[in-house]
N, C-alpha and C positions, 0 to 999 in steps of 0.2 A: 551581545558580544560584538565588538566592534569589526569591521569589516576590514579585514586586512591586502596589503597590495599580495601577489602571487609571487612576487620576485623581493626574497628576505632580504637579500641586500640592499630593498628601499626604507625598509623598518623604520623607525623611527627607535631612538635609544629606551625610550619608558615603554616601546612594544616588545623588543623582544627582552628586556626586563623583568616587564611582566609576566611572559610567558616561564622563565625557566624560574620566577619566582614560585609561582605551583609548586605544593608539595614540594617544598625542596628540604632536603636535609638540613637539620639543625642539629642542636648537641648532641655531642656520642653520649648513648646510654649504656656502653658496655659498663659494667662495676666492674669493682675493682676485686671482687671477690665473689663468687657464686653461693650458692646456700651450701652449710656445712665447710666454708673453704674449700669448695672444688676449683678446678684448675679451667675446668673445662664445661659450659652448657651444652648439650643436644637437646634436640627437639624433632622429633619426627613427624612428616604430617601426611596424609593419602586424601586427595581431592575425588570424593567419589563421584564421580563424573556419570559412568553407567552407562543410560543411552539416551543420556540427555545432548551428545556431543552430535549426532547424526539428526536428531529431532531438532537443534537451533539451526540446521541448515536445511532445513526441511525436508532431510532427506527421508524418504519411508523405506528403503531398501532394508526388507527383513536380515539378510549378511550384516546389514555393519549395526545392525540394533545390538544381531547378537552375540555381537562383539563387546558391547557394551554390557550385558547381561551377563557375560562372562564375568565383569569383576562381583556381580552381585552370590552370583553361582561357584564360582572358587574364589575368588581373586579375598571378598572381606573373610569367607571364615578360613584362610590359608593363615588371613595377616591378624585377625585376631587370634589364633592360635601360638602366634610367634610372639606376641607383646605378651600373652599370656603366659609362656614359658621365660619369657626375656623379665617379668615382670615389668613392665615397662607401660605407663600410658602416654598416647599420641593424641595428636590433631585430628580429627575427621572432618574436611571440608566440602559440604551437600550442596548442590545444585536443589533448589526449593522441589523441583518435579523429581528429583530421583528419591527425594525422602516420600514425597507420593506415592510412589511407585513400589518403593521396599519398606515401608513403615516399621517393620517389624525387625527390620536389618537396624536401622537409626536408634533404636528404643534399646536393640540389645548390645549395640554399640556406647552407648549413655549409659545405661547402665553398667557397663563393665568398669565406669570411670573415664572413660576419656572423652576428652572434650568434643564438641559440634561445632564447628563456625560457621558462615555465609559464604554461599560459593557462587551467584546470582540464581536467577528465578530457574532456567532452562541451557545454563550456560552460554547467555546472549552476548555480541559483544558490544561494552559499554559504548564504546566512541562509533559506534554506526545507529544507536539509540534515537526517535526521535526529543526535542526536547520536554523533558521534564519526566520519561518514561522511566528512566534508570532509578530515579529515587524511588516512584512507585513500587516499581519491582523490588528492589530490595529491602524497602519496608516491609512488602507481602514475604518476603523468604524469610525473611527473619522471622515473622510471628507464623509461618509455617513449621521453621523449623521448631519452634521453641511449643505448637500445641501438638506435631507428630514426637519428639523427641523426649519431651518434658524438660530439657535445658535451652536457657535462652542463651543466644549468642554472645561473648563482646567481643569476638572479631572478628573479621571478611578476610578472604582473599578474591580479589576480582576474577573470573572464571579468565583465563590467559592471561591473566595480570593486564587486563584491559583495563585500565583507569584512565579515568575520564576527566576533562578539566571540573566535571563538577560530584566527581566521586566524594573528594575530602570533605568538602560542603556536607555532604549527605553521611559523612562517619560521623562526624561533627553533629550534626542533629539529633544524630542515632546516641550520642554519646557514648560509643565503641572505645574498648581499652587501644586495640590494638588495628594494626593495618598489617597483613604478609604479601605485596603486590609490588612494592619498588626496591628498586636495586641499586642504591647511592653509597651502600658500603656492603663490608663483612659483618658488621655487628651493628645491633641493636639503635638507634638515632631516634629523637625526634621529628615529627614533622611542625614545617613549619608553612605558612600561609603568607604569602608577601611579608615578609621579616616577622610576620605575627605567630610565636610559640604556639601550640594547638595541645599541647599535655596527648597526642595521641603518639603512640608507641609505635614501630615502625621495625619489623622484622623482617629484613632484606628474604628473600630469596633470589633465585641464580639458575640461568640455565645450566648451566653445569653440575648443579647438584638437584637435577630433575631426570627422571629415569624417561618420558617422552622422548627426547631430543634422540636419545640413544638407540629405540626401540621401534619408534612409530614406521608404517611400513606401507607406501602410497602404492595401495594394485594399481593401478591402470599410469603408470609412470614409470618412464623408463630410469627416475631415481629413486631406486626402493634400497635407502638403507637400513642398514643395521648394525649393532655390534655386539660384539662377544659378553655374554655377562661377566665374565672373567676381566674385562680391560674395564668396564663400569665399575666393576669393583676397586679396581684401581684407581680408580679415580676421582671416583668417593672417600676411599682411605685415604689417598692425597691432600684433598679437603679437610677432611676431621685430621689427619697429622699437622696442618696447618694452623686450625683453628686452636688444637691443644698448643701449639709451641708455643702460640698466643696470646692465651688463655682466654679465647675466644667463645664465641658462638658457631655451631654446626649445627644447620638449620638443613635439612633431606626433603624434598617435595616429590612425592610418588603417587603413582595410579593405580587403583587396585584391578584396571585389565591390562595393566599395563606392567608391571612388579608380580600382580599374584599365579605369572604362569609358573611350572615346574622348575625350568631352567632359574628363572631370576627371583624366587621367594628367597633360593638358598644360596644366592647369594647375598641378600638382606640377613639371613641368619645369622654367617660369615660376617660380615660387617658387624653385626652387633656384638657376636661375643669378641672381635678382638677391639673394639673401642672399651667393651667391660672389664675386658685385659689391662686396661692401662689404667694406674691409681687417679685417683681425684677429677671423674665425670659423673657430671647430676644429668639425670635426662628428667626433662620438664614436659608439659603441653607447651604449646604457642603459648599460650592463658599466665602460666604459673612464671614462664617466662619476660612476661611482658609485666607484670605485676612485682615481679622481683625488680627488674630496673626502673622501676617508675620510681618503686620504693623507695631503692637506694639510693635515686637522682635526688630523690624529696629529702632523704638524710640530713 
């Protein structure tokens, strides 16, 4: 990589070109119609994180482990409970060592039908990687996930949507359908590689419709927020009433320690049944979703 001045104002024009040429959004892949003539896609996805979040900081504080444990301990069989009555199957997104760790949680989560993706090895983050380690790793998670799970992956989300200039490179070798890590629009786009098409699929997520940002809670700071499940909900519905006017994608990224406490399961409930409420929504995997627009693109 070439070595760049520290003051971007010296750039040269083909440098900082280059740079926002990365993964940059290409053709919109919304269709123009969802399966069955629906009006509207959902896709729900839960990054089970666990206590791989305090282990990638090396923190060994048994408190914040078992915080993490917590989603393995309520948090997935709350949410498996709920897609089971919703009838509805979601994304599972695994850090490679939390499928380690709960093997049996992974297997009966695949087996219920819904899908497993790639969530890095320990939840590292990519762009502090030294070089060439990030590929490593997510080669190992993937065929991790795919001999604890029995389903192989085709898509990633980068653990904090950390993507790396040489994440794409590495989907791309992987030949992954999809990507859920950048945010260049509301719906579904191509990625594209210095003007170069990449056929990988590209399913924005949004802080906004991530239940962290709302919830997480720093003890030893004097800025520990939170908010009400009740306004979250709000603003989630906000979201999917947006997406339907649309006839959009409403694409939800949630934590099972973070979603699967008592107060904010039932507010997912609530969310679901009144999205159910309203005619003509498919809810999809990531997977089913991202396979539908390629389709359609290729039409």
């Amino acid at each position: 990589m070439t070595e760049l001045s520290p003051n971007p104002w010296e750039w040269a024009e083909s440098e900082w070109r280059h740079i926002v040429g990365r993964a940059r959004a290409g053709q919109s892949l919304a269709p123009k119609a969802w399966p069955g003539g629906a009006r509207c896609a959902v896709t729900l996805s839960f990054d089970a994180d666990h206590e791989t979040i305090p282990l990638r900081d090396s923190d060994q504080s048994p408190m914040r482990i078992s915080q993490g444990q917590y989603g393995n301990r309520q948090g997935i069989p709350r949410i498996r409970g709920l897609l089971d009555r919703h009838g509805i199957r979601a994304s599972f997104f695994y850090p490679a060592v939390s499928a380690l760790l709960h093997p049996e949680e992974i297997r009966a989560v695949a087996q219920e039908g819904h899908e497993i993706g790639i969530h890095s090895w320990i939840h590292e983050a990519n762009t502090k990687l030294p070089p060439g380690v990030e590929r490593e790793l997510t080669l190992r998670a993937a065929d991790t996930l795919e001999k604890v799970s029995g389903q192989r992956p085709v898509g990633i989300r980068t653990a904090s949507w950390d993507f790396s200039v040489d994440t794409l490179s590495i989907i791309r070798e992987m030949g992954l359908l999809y990507d859920s890590s950048l945010m260049a629009d509301d719906d579904p786009y191509e990625l594209m590689d210095q003007g170069e098409p990449t056929g990988v699929v590209e399913l924005p997520p949004e802080w906004i419709r991530d239940d962290a940002p709302y919830f997480n809670f720093v003890r030893f700071s004097a800025l520990r927020p939170y908010t009400a499940p009740s306004a979250v909900e709000e603003i989630f519905r906000a979201e999917f009433d947006g997406a339907y006017a649309e006839g959009g994608l409403f694409l939800l990224t949630m934590h099972p320690h973070v979603i699967g406490h008592r107060s904010r399961i039932a507010l997912l409930d609530r969310l679901v049944s009144y999205i159910k409420g309203k005619p003509g929504v498919w809810f999809g995997t990531h997977a089913q979703v991202a396979e539908w627009c390629r389709t359609q693109a290729a039409a």
